[in-house]
C-alpha positions in Angstrom: 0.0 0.0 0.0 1.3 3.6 -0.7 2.7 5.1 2.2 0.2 7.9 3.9 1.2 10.1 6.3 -0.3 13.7 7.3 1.4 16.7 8.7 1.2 20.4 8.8 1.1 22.2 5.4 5.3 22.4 4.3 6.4 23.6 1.3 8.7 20.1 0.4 12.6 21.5 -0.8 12.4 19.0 -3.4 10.3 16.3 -4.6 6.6 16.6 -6.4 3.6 18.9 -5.2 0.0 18.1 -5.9 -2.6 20.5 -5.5 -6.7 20.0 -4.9 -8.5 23.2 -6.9 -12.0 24.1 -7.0 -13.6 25.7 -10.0 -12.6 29.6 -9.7 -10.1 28.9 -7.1 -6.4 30.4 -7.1 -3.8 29.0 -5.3 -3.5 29.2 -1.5 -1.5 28.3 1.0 1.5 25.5 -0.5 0.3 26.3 -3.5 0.6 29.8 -3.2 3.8 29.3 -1.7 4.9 27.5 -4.5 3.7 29.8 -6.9 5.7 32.8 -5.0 8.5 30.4 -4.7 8.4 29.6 -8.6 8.0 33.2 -9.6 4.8 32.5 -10.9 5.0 29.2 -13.1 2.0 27.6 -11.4 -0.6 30.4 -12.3 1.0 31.0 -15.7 0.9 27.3 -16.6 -3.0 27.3 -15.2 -3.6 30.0 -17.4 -1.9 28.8 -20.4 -4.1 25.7 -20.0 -7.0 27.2 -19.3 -7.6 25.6 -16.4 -11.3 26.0 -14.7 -11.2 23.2 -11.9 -13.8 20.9 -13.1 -14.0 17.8 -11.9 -10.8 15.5 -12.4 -8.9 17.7 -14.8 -5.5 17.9 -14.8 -2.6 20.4 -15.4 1.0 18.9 -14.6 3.7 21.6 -14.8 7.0 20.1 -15.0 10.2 21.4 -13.1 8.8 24.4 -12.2 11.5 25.8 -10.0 12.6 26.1 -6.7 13.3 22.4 -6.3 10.1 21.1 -7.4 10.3 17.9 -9.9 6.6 18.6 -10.6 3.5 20.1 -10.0 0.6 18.8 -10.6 -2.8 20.5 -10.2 -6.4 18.7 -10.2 -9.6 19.6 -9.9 -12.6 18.9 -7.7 -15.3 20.7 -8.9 -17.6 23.3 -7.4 -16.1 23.5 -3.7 -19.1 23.8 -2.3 -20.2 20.4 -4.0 -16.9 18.6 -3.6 -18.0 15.6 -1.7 -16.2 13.1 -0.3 -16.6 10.7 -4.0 -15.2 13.8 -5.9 -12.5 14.3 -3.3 -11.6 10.5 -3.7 -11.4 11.0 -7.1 -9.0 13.9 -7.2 -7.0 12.1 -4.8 -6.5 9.1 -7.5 -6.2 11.5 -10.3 -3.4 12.8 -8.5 -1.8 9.7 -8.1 -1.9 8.6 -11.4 -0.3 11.9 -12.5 2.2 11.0 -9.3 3.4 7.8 -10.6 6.8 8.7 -11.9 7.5 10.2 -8.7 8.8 8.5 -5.0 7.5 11.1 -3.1 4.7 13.6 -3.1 3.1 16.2 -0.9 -0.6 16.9 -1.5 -2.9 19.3 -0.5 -6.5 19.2 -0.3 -7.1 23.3 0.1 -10.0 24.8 2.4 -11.8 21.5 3.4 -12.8 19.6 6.3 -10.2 17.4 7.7 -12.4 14.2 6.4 -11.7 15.6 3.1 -8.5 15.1 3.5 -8.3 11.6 4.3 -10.6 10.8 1.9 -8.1 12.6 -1.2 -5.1 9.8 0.7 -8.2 6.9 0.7 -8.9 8.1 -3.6 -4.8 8.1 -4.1 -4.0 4.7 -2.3 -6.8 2.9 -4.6 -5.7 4.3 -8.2 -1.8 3.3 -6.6 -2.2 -0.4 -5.9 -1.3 -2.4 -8.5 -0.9 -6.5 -8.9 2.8 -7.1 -9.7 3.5 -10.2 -8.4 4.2 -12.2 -11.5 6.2 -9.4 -13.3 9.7 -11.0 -13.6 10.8 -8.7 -17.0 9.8 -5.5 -16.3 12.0 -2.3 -16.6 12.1 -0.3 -13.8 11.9 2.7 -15.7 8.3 1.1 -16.3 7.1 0.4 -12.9 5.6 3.2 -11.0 7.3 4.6 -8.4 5.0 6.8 -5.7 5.7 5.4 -2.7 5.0 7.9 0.0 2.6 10.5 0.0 2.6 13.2 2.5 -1.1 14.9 2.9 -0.6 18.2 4.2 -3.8 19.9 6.6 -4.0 22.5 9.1 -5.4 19.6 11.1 -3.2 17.3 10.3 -3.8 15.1 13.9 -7.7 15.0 13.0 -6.9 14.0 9.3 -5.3 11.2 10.4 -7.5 10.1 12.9 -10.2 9.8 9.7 -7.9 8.2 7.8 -7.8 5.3 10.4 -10.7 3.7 9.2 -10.6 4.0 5.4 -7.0 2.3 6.0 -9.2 -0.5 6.7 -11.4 -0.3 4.3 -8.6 0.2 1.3 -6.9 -3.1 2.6 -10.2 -5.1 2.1 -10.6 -3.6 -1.0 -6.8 -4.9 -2.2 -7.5 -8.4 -0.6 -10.6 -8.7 -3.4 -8.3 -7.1 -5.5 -5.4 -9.3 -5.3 -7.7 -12.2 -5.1 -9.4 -11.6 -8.3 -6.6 -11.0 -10.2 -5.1 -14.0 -9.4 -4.3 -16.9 -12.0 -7.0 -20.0 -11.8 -4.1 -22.6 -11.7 -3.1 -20.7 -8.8 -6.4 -19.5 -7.2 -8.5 -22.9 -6.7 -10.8 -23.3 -3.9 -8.9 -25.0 -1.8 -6.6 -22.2 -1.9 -8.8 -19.2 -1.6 -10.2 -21.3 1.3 -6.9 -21.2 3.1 -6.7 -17.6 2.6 -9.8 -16.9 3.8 -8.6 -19.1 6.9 -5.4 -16.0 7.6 -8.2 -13.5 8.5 -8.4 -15.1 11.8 -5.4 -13.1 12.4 -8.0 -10.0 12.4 -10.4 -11.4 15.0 -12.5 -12.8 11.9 -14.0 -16.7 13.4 -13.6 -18.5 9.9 -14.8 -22.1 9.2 -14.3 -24.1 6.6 -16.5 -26.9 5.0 -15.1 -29.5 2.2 -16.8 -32.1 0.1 -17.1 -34.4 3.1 -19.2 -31.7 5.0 -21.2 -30.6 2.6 -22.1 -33.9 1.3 -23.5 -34.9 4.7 -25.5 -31.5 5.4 -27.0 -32.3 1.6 -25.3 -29.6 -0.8 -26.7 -31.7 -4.0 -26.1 -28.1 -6.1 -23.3 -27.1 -5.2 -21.4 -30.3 -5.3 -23.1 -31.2 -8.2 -21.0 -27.9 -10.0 -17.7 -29.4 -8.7 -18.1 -32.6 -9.4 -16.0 -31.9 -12.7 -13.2 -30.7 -11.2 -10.3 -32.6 -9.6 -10.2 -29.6 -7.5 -12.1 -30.2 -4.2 -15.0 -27.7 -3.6 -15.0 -25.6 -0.4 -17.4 -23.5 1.6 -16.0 -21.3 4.0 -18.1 -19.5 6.8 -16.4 -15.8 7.9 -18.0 -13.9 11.4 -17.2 -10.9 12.5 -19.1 -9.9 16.1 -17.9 -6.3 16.7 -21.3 -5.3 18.3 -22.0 -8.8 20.5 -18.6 -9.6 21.3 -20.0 -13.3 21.9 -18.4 -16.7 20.4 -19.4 -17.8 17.4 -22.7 -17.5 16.1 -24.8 -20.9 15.2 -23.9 -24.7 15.1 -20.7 -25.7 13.3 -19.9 -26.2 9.6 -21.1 -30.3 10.3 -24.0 -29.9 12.8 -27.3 -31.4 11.6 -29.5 -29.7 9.1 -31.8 -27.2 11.0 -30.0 -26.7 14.3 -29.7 -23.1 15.3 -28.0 -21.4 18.5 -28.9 -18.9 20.5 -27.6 -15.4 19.1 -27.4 -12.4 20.9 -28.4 -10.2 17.7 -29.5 -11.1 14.3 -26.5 -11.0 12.1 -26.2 -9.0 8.7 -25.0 -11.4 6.2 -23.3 -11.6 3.1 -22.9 -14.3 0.6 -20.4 -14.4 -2.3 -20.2 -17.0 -5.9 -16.5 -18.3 -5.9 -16.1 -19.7 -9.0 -12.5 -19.7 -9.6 -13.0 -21.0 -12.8 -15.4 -21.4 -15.4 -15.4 -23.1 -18.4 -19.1 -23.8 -18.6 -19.0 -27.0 -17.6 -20.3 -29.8 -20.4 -22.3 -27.1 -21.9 -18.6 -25.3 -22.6 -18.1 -22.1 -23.6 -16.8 -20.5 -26.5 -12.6 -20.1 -26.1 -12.5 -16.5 -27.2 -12.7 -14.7 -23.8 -12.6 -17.7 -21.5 -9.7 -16.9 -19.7 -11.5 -13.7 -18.5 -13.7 -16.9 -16.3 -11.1 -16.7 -13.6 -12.9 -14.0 -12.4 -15.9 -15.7 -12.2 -15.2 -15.9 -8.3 -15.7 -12.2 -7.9 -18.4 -12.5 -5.7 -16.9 -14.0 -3.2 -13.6 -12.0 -3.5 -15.5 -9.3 -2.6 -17.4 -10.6 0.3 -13.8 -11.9 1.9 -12.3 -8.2 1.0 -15.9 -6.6 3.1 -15.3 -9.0 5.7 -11.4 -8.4 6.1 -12.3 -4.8 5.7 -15.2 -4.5 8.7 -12.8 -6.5 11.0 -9.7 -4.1 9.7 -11.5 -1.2 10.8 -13.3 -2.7 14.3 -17.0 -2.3 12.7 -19.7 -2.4 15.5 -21.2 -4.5 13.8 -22.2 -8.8 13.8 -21.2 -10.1 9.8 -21.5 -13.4 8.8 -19.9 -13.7 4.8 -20.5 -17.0 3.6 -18.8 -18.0 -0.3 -18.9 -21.3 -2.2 -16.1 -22.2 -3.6 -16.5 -24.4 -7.0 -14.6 -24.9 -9.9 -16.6 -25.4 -13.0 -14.9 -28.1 -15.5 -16.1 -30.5 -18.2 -14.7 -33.9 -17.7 -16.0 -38.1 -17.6 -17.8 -36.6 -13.6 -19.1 -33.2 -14.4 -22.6 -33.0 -14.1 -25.0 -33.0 -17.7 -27.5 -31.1 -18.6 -30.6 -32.9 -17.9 -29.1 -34.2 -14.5 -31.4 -33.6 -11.5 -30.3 -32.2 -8.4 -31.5 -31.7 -4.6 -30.6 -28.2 -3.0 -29.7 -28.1 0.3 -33.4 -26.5 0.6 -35.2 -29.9 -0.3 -35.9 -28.5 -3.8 -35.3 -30.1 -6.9 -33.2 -28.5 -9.8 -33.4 -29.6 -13.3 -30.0 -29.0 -15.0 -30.6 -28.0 -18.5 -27.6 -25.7 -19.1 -24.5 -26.4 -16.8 -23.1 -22.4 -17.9 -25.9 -21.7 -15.5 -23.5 -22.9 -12.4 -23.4 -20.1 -10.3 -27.1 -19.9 -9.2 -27.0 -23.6 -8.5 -23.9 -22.9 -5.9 -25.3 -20.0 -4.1 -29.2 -21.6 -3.9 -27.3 -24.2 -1.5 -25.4 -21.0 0.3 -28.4 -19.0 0.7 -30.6 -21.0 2.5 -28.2 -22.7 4.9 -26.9 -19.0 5.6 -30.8 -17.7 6.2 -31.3 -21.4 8.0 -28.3 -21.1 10.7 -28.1 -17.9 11.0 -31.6 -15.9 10.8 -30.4 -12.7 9.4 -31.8 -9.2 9.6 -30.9 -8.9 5.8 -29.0 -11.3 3.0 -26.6 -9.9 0.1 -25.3 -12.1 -2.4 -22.9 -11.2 -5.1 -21.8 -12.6 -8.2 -20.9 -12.4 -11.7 -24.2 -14.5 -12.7 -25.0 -13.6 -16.0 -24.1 -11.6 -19.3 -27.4 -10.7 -19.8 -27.0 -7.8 -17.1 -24.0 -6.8 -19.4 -26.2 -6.3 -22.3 -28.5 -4.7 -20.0 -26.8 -2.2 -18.0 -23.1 -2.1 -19.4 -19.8 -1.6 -17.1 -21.4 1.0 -15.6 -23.6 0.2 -12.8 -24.6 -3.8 -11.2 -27.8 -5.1 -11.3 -29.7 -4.9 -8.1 -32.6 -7.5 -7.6 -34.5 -7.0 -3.8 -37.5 -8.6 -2.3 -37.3 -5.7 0.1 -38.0 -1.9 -0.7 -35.7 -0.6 2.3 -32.7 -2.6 1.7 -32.9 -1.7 -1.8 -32.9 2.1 -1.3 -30.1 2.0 1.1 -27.8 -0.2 -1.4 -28.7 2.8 -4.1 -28.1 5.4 -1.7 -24.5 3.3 -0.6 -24.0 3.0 -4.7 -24.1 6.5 -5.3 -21.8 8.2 -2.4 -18.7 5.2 -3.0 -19.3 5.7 -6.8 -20.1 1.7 -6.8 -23.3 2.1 -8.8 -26.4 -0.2 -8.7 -29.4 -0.3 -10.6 -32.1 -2.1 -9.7 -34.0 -4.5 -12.2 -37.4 -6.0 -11.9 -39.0 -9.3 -10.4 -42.4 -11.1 -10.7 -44.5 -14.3 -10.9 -44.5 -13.9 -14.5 -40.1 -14.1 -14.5 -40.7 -16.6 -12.1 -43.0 -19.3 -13.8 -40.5 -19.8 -16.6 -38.2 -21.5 -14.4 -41.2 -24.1 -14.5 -40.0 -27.8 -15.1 -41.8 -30.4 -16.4 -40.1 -33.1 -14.1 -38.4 -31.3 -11.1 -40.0 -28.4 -8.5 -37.6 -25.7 -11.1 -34.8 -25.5 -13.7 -31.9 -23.7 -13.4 -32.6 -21.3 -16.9 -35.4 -19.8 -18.2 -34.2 -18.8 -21.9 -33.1 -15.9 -23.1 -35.4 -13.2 -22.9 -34.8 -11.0 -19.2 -32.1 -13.7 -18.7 -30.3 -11.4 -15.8 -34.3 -11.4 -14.3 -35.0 -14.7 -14.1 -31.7 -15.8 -12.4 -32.6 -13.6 -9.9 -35.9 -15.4 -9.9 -34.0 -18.6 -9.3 -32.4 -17.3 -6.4 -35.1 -15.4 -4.9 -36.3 -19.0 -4.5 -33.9 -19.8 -1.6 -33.8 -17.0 0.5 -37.2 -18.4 2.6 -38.9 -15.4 2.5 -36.0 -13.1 4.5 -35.1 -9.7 3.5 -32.6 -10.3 0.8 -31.1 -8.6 -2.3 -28.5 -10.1 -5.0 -25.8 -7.8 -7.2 -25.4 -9.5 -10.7 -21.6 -7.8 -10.8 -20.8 -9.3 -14.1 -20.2 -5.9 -15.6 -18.5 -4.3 -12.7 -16.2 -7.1 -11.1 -13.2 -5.6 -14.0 -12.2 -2.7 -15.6 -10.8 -2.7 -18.5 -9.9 0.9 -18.2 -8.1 2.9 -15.4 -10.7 4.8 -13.8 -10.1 7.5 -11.3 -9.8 5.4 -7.8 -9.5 2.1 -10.3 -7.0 1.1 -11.8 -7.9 -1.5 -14.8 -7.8 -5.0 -13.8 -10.1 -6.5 -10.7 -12.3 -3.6 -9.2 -13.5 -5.0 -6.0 -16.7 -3.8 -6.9 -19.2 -4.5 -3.9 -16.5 -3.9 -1.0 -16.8 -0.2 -0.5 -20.9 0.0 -1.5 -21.5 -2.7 1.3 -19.0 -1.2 4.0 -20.9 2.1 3.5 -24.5 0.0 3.8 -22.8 -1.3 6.9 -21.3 1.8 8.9 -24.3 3.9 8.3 -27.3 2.1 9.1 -26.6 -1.3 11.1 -23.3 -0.6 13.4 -24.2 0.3 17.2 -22.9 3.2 18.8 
């Protein structure tokens, strides 16, 4: 992670400057300073460039004078309107324009102290990057910030708001480096025994294999694995920073239906961990396939919420629950037509085995609403392409059975800049999952595809108040973006920490 630190607005002897401007604004304080100190190279070059401080643009001036490597100037918009997204977003604009540089100060200007830990939060998520299997690479090619000093009148109450969003930015690099990762390296057992190093944050982690799962009666889930000479994996992740109390519920191998006494209903979050998909017998097309390692997106981002709630001592009770499957075609993997019992008692026809995901988390959902009882259910996952066609890169598909929860995940979307939009259900979506031999099956054609998986799913939560983010759009970038750089977004991570802090944490 870039280094952060805050102090006392300094004009640095040498090194890179990066200033926060509102639309109209002249430079003040450092970057007055540095203006003064430059004999007036800053406000030329703004000039020059005609620079109006809308949102996100960008004037870099380049040895400037007076020991200065760079300056480099963003915008932020109308101050007065210059939340804490747009601040974010300056704050990884700057970064970005950093990269070529060690060390940088940057200041925010006249803002809250908040603002300013939020312009650090927006610079240490454009800065991370996924490196770890770069053997080749030039140095001249590799970015080089590494420590950003955040300069503030208040520097001690900057810092004190940066505390938490530290946490919350390490979540969102576990999902991160999770996703990224390669499948031959990523399998569920693996991402299991990751999951299983969070303990070290106070996170109670279980985790369930084939053995487990066979015996509590996970026909859908085990019937995507069976394919795969990788073992499947469910791993269950609590997090009680409002009860303080043991660990919620029976254990991963108690007996269907047993429940323990908890001292406050849980929130709960499920994730799809498909760490690889090949469609199974009904395979997919090759061009594009090896984008399927990210099919386990989901559940990266409910391991990066969970790390991130513990990280930051959420008052708060969590439970995140992923399945882990790999999806392969082989002499075991499961054929379409094949019949299934879910966990629920239901019966699944099989009639497309691309249709994998919903089939992993029907099993998830209902033992999760079953052990635990939770005031609300989220599942994520990359479930279908049809919200792709639907919606675009831009926004997730939000399905709810429950008007409040829905509201709140919009509301969440729109200040983290983790957009949802929220798509339709009905009995009509819902009776052409009708089967002619089983109680449903698992597609119901083309037309409102993304709909009537959520249909399918909707079918396990038991009547609880529930919502599902089809993420298939959002989970990569192919673009750098602002607080993103391209690759594995973490999408989900900041939208359901901010659902989180400001409507169920005590205190």
């Amino acid at each position: 992670m870039l280094d952060i630190t805050f102090a006392k607005p300094a004009l640095p002897e040498k090194g890179a400057l990066a200033l926060l401007l509102g639309e109209g604004e002249n430079p003040t304080g450092l970057g007055a300073a540095a203006d003064a100190a430059t004999a007036g190279a800053i406000s030329r070059a703004l000039t020059a460039a005609s620079f109006k401080g809308k949102k996100n643009e960008t004037v870099t001036i380049l040895a400037p004078g007076a020991g200065l490597s760079r300056v480099v100037v963003v915008g932020v918009g109308k101050r007065e309107e210059a939340d804490g997204r747009a601040t974010e977003e300056a704050g990884g604009t700057a970064a970005a324009a950093l990269s070529t540089e060690a060390a940088a100060v940057l200041e925010v200007g006249p803002a809250a102290p908040a603002r300013a830990a939020e312009a650090a939060l927006g610079a240490v998520l454009r800065a991370w990057r996924f490196d770890k299997y770069r053997t080749t690479e030039k140095a001249e090619d590799k970015p080089k910030l590494a420590r950003l000093v955040v300069a503030h009148d208040d520097a001690t109450k900057a810092r004190a708001a940066w505390v938490p969003l530290k946490g919350v930015a390490e979540g969102v690099f576990l999902a991160r480096e999770l996703v990224a990762e390669p499948p031959n390296v990523l399998n569920p057992v693996e991402m299991a025994e990751r999951c299983r190093t969070l303990a070290k944050l106070g996170l109670e982690v279980e985790i369930l294999g084939p053995k487990e799962m066979k015996k509590l009666g996970f026909g859908a889930l085990l019937g995507v694995a069976q394919g795969s000479a990788n073992e499947p994996r469910m791993v269950v992740m609590q997090w009680h920073g409002a009860s303080g109390a043991g660990g919620h519920g029976a254990g991963g191998t108690a007996a269907k239906g047993k429940r323990a006494a908890k001292a406050a209903k849980p929130v709960a979050f499920i994730g799809k961990g498909v760490t690889f998909d090949t469609g199974g017998i009904s395979l997919k097309p090759a061009a594009g396939m090896e984008d399927m390692k990210w099919d386990m997106a989901g559940a990266g981002t409910v391991v990066g919420l969970m790390a991130a709630l513990a990280g930051r001592k959420a008052k708060v009770d969590a439970v995140g629950i992923v399945g882990l499957v790999e999806n392969m075609p082989s002499g075991t993997a499961q054929r379409p037509g094949d019949v299934v019992k879910t966990y629920s008692g239901q019966t699944v026809e099989v009639l497309n085995t691309d249709a994998e995901g919903r089939l992993v988390l029907a099993d998830v959902l209902w033992y999760c609403q079953e052990r635990f009882e939770p005031a609300f259910m989220v599942d994520l996952a990359t479930l279908t392409g049809a919200i792709v066609i639907s919606l675009g890169h831009e926004n997730a598909g939000l399905f709810a059975n429950d008007d409040d929860l829905a509201q709140k995940l919009i509301a969440a979307g729109q200040a983290t800049g983790e957009g949802v939009w929220r798509m339709p259900l009905g009995e009509a979506y819902d009776k052409m999952l009708k089967s002619d031999i089983a109680d449903m099956k698992n597609i119901g054609g083309r037309p409102g595809g993304a709909v009537t998986a959520a249909q399918f799913l909707q079918r396990f939560v038991n009547g609880k108040p529930w919502a599902h983010l089809d993420i298939a759009g959002t989970a990569w970038s192919s673009k750098d973006k602002p607080c993103v750089p391209k690759g594995a977004t973490a999408f989900g991570v900041r939208l359901l920490d901010r659902l989180v802090a400001e409507h169920h944490e005590k205190g």
